[in-house]
C-alpha positions in Angstrom: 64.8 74.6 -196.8 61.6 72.8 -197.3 58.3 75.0 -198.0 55.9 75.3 -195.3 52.4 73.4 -196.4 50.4 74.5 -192.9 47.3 76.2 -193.6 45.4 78.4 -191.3 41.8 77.2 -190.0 40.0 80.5 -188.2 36.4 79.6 -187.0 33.9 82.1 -187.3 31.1 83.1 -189.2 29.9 84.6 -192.4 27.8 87.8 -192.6 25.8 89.1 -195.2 26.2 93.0 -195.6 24.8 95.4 -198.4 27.2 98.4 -199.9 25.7 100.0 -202.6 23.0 98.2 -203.7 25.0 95.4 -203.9 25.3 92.4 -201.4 29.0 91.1 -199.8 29.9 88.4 -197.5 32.5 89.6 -194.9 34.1 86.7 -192.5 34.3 87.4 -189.0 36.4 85.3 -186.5 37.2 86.5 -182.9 41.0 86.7 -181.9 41.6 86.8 -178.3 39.1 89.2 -177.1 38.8 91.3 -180.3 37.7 90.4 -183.9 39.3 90.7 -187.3 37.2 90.4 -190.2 37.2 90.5 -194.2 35.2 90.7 -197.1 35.5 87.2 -199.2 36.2 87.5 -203.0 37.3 91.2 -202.6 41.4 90.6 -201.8 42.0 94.8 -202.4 40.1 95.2 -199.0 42.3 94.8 -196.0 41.0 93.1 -192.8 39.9 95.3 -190.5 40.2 94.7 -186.6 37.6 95.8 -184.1 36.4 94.8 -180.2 33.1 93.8 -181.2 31.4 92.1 -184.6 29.4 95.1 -185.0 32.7 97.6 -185.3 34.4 95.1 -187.4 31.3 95.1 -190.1 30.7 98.6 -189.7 34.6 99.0 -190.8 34.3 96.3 -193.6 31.8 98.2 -195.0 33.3 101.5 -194.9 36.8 100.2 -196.7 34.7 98.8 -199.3 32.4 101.5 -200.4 36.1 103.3 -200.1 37.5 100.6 -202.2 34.5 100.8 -205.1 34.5 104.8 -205.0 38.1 104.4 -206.9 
């Protein structure tokens, strides 16, 4: 069976957010009439899902100050 070489293309933007005196970029797409979101370069924090941007980054947030506190 030959190997799947499709890539995914989401459209959305990139958000700056602060946790611990540190600055993140989270990417947040809408999907249908919610949004899913995740933090670039940090793979250890799962997207989160929410029915607005600001729930979504308010989530991403709080999985990675949870993710850094271990």
């Amino acid at each position: 069976m030959a190997e799947s070489t499709k890539r995914t293309v989401r459209k959305g933007r990139i958000y700056h957010v602060r946790v611990a005196d540190t600055d993140y970029r989270a990417f947040i797409w809408e999907t249908g009439k919610s949004f899913c979101g995740r933090v670039e370069d940090h793979p250890k924090v799962q997207q989160c899902h929410g029915p607005s941007i600001v729930a979504v980054r308010e989530r991403l947030c709080a999985a990675l100050a949870a993710s850094l506190a271990h």
